[in-house]
N, C-alpha and C positions, 0 to 999 in steps of 0.2 A: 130555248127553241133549237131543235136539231137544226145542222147545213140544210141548207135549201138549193139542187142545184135549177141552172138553166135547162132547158128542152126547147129544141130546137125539130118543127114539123114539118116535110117538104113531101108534096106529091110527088111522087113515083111512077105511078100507074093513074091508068084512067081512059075506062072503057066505057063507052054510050055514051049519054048524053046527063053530064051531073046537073042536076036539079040548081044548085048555087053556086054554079058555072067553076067549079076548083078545075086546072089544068096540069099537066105535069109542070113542075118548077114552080108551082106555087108552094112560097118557103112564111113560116109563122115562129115568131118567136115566144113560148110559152113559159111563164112566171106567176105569179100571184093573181094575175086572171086571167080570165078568156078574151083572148086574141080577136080584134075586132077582123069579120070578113070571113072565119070558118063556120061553115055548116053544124049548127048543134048538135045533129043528130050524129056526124061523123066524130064530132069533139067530144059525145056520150059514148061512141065507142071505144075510142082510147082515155078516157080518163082512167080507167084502174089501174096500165099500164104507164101513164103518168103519174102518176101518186108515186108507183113505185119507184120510177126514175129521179123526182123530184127529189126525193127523202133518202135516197143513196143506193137505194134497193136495186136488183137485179133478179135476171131470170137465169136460174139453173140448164136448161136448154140452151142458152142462146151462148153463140159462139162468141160474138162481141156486148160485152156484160153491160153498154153505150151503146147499142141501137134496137129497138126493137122496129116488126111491122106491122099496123093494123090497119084494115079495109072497114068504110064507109057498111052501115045496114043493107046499103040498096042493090043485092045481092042484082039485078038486073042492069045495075050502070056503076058496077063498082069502080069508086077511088081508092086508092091504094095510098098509104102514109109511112113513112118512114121518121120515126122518133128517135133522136139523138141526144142524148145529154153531154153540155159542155161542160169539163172537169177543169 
């Protein structure tokens, strides 16, 4: 089985009113499952992006090859996520 790293999820942003109340500083630590307390629908938006982080992968774009950032579907009360992986 390949490394497996840590990802670490922290609100960043967060405009209107989120549906399952996530606030800036809310921080999740993700591993082998889903983190009790995050929103599925925002946890379905970055999963691809963890998959990648998880398995050692990076993004060609991104200036620090350890953080990505993704927003929540609810284009009307978006939260904003910041993905870190600890090496």
């Amino acid at each position: 089985m390949p490394e497996m790293y840590e990802i670490h999820a922290k609100v960043i942003s967060q405009k209107g009113t989120c549906g399952a109340g996530h606030k800036v500083g809310d921080e999740w630590v993700i591993g082998y499952k889903t983190p009790d307390g995050i929103c599925l629908s925002a946890f379905d938006s970055m999963f691809s992006d963890l998959m990648v982080f998880i398995f050692g992968g990076a993004f060609p774009w991104s200036s620090d090859p350890d953080t990505a950032r993704v927003t929540c579907p609810d284009a009307g009360n978006p939260v904003v996520f910041e993905l870190k992986r600890v090496r």
